[in-house]
N, C-alpha and C positions, 0 to 999 in steps of 0.2 A: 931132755924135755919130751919125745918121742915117748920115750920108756913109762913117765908121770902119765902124760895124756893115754897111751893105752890104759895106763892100767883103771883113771878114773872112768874114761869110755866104760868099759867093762863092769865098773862098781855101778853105771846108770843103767848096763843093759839090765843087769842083774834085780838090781832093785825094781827096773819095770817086770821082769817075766815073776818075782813073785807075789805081784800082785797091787795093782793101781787102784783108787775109786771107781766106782763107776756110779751115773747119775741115779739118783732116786726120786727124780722127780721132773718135769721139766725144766727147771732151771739147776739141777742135781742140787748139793745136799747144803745146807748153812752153814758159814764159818761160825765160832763161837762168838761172844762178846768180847771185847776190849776195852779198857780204859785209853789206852793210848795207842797210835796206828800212827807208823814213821813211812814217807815213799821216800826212794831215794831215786832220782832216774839218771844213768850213765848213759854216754853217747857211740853210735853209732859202728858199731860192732856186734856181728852176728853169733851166735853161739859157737860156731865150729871155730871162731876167733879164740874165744874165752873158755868156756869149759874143758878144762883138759891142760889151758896152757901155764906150762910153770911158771909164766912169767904175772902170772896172776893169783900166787896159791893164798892169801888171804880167802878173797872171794868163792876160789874154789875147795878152802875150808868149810866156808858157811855153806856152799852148796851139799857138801858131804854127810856134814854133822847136822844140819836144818835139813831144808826141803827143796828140790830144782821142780821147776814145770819142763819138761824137754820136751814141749810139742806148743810153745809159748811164739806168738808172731805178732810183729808190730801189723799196722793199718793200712801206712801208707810210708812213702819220702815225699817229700825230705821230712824234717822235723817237727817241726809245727802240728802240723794235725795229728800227729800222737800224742803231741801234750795236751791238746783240745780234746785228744779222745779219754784223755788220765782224769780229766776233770769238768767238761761237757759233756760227753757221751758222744761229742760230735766232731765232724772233722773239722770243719768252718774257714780252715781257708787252707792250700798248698801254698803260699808262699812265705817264707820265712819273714821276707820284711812287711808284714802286715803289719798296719797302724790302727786298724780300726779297734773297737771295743765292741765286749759278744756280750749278747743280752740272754742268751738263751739258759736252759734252767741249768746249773751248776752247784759244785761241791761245795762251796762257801754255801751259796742260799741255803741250802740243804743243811750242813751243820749250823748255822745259824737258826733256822727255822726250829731245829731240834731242840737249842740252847746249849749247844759245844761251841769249844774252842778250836781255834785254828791257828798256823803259823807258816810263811815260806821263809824257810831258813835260806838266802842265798849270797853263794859264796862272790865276796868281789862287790855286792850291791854298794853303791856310794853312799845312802842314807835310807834309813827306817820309812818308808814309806814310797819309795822311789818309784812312779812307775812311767821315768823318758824311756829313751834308747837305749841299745850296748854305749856301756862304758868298759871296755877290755879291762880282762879277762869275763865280764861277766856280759855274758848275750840275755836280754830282753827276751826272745823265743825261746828260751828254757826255764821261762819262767813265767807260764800260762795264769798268774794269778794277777799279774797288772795289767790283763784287756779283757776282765770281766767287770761286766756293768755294775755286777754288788760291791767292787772294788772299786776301782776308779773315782777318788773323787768325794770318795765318802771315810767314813771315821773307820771303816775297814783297810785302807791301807796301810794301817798301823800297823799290820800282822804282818806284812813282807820286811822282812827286815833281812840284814848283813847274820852270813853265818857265823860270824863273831862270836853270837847272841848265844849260841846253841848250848856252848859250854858253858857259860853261866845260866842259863835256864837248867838245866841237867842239875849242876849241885845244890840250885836252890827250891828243887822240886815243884817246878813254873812249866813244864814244857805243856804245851793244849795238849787236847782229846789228837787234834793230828796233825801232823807234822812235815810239812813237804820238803825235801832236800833237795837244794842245787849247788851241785861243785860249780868252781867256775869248769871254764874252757881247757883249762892248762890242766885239772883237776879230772876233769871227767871225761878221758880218753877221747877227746874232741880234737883238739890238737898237742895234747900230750901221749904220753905213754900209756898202755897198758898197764908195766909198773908204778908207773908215777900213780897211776889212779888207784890202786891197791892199795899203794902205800897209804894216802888219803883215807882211805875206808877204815886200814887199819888203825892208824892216828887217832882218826875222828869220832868214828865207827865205835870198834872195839870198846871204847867206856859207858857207851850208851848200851850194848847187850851185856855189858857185866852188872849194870846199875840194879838196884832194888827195886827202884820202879819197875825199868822195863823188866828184872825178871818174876815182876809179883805178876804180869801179863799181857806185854807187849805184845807187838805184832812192827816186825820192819819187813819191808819190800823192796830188793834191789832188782830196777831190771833196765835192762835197755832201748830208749827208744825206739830206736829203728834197726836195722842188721847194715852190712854193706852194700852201699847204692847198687850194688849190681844182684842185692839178692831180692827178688821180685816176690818172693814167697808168699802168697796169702796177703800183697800188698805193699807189706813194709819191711817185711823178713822175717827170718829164724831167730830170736834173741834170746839171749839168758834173763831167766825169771827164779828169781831165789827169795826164800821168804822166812825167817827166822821169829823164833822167838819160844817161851815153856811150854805153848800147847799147841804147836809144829811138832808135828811126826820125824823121829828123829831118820836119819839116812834116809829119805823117802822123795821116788823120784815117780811124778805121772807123764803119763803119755796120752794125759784127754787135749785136745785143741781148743787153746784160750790164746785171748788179747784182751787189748787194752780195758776194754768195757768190762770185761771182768774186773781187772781187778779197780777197779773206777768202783762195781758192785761190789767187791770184798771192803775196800776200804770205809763205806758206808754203813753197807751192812754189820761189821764188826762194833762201827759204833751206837749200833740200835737204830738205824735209820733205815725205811721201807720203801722212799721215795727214791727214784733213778734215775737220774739224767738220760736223754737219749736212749744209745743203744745201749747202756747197761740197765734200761729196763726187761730187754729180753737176755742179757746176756748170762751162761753158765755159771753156778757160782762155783765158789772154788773150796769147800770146806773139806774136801776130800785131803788135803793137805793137814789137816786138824788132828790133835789124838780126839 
């Protein structure tokens, strides 16, 4: 294990010293278009957990052969307001068992307002529309799309559905413009493994980057919410940020400082949409990762 993690360490130093983006603008450079843009968000594990460990080599395939951000930092702990910051631009509350409903401007309105579609894929939901409490495996705070007021209530929670769904949207060429991913608990190194959650990726994962769609021009984002509670970094910590897809810079690793509101900005932006929640209206964008 030792031996793998040196030697990927060394394939990121390598990759940064010959040569990263840098900004060309104040908000540096735009990603390209997309037809379709997948997040997938993992839990709670900081980069020097993950990047490097064998027990993870899926994930740190795609960081190899795609693109890593190595200087990528969550917001805050606990959980919750990284999700709010994935998809509000805002923190909106530190506490996990928040109840309330956020009104503030968000990535539904926004693809909405555009005329895109939308979906949160999550794992363990009890039914298509669901937005109570954790039903174990699946927690409610990872899955920031059932306490937005465009949701709630309205003929938009028909998009949150059971990740069931995913694999038959996928062959019957149904999946929206974007696509949000939630493992459950057991699934997304929350209370499982490390391996366990790889294995996940690769299962699930792997047919949707080999598919036709996504390689006529996808865009997927795997990264982690927060790092470990004990890593205070810039907030919320050091996480792994991995981003795949045909017009990803192959083996390409940056060293610019981003989070969430980035890529909150990338996933917007990729689908033609100028409007930013929050702080991803000043936040960096990330095209530097692009051919």
């Amino acid at each position: 294990m030792q031996v793998f993690k040196r030697l990927l360490v060394l394939t990121i130093l390598a990759g940064l010293a010959v040569g990263c983006g840098s900004s060309s603008s104040s908000h540096g450079t735009p990603p390209p278009a997309s037809a379709r843009v997948f997040l997938l968000v993992e839990e709670n594990h900081s980069f020097s957990d993950v990047i490097g460990n064998s027990a993870m080599p899926y994930l740190n395939g795609l960081a190899t052969q795609y693109a890593l951000g190595a200087q990528y930092y969550a917001d805050a702990h606990p959980s919750i307001p990284n999700y709010f910051m994935l998809t509000t631009g805002r923190i909106e509350s530190l506490n996990n068992a928040f109840s309330g409903t956020v009104s503030d401007d968000n990535v539904v309105r926004e693809i909405v307002k555009a005329g895109k579609t939308w979906r949160s894929y999550a794992e363990s939901l009890p039914k298509t529309g669901y937005t109570g409490g954790d039903v174990y495996p699946y927690f409610k705070h990872h899955d920031p799309f059932v306490y937005l007021h465009d949701v709630v209530g309205t003929a938009q929670a028909n998009n949150v559905v059971p990740f069931s769904q995913f694999s038959s949207d996928l062959a019957s060429d149904s999946l929206p413009d974007f696509s949000f991913i939630v493992p459950n608990v057991l699934d997304d190194a929350h209370d499982g493994t490390l391996p366990a959650a790889d294995q996940w990726l690769s299962t699930n994962i792997d047919p949707l980057i080999k598919s036709s769609a996504f390689q006529s021009g996808g865009i997927l984002i795997i990264v982690f919410d927060e790092g470990d509670l004990s890593d205070l970094s810039h907030g919320g910590g050091h996480v792994p940020f991995v981003i795949v897809g045909p017009k990803v810079k192959s083996g390409y690793h940056s060293s610019t400082f981003y989070q969430h509101q980035s890529t909150l900005r990338l996933v917007l932006s990729t689908l033609g949409i100028n409007s930013f929640p929050g702080a991803a209206a000043s936040a960096p964008d990330m095209g530097e990762f692009f051919k």
